[in-house]
C-alpha positions as CSV (number, residue, x, y, z in Angstrom):
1,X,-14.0,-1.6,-4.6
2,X,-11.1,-0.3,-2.4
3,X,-9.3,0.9,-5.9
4,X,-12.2,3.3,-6.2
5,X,-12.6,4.7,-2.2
6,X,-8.5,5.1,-2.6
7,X,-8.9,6.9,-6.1
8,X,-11.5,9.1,-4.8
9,X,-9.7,10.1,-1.8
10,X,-6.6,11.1,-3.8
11,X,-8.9,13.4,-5.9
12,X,-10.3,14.9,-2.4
13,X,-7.0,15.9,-1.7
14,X,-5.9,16.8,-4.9
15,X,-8.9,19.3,-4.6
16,X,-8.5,20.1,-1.4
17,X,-4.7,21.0,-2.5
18,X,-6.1,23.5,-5.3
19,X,-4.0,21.6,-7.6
20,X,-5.1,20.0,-11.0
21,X,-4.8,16.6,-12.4
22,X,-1.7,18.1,-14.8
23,X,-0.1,19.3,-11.6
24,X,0.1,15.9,-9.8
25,X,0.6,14.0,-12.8
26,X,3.6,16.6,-13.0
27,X,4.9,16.0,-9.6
28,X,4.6,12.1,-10.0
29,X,5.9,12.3,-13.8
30,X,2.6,10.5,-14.8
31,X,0.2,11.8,-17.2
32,X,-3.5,13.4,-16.9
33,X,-4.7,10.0,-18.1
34,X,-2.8,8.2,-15.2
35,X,-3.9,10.1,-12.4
36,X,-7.7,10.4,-14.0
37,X,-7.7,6.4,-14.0
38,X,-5.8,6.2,-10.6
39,X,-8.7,9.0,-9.3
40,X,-11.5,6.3,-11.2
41,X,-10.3,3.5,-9.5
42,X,-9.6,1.8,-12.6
43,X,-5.6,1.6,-11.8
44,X,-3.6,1.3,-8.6
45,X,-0.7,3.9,-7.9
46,X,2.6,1.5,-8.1
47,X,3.7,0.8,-4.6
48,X,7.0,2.3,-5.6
49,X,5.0,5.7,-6.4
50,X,3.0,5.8,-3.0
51,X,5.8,7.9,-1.1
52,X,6.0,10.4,-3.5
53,X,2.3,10.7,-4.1
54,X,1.7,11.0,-0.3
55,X,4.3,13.5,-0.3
56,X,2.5,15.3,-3.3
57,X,-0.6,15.0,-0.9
58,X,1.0,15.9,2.2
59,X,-0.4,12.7,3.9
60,X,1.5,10.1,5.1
61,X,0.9,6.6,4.3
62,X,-1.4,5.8,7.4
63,X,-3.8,8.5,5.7
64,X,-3.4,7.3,2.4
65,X,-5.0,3.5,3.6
66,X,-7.5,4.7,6.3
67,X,-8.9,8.1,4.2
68,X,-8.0,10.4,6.9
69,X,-10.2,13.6,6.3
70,X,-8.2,15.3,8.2
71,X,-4.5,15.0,8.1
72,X,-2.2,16.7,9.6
73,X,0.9,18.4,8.0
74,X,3.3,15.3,7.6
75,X,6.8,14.9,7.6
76,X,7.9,13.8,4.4
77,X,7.5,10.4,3.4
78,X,10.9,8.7,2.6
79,X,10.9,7.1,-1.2
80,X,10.8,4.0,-1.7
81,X,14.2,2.0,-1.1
82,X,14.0,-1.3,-2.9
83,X,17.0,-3.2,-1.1
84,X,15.4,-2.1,2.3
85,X,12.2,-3.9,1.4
86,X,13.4,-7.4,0.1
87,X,15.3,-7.2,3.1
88,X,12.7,-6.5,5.4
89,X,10.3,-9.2,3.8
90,X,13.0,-11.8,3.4
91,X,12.7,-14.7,5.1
């Protein structure tokens, strides 16, 4: 279920954005068949992809997980730094 209100909300913005399923696919180096199941909710993005989809979407990460209908212009989102996280959830 939350697949599905995330997917749709990444094709609102997408939309919203003027920019087609190729051209995000194209930013993210995934393909029309990627994003369209992402968009279905029949995949998750990777968590490793979120930054650089928010960035796509110019939404930050808070939007991405509440559906902000309104975001503001965001800074960019920083990528993902693996060594950062297994330190931060290390016990």
């Amino acid at each position: 279920m939350e697949q599905i209100k995330i997917g749709t909300y990444i094709s609102e913005r997408r939309k919203a954005l003027g920019l087609r399923q190729a051209d995000l696919g194209a930013k993210l180096s995934y393909s029309v068949q990627a994003i369209s199941k992402m968009e279905k909710g029949q995949s998750s993005p990777a968590g490793a992809l979120l930054p650089a989809l928010c960035n796509a979407l110019n939404i930050t990460l808070e939007d991405l997980f509440a559906r902000n209908e309104k975001p503001e212009k965001s800074k960019p989102v920083p990528p993902f730094d693996g060594l950062t996280f297994a330190h931060n959830v290390s016990f």
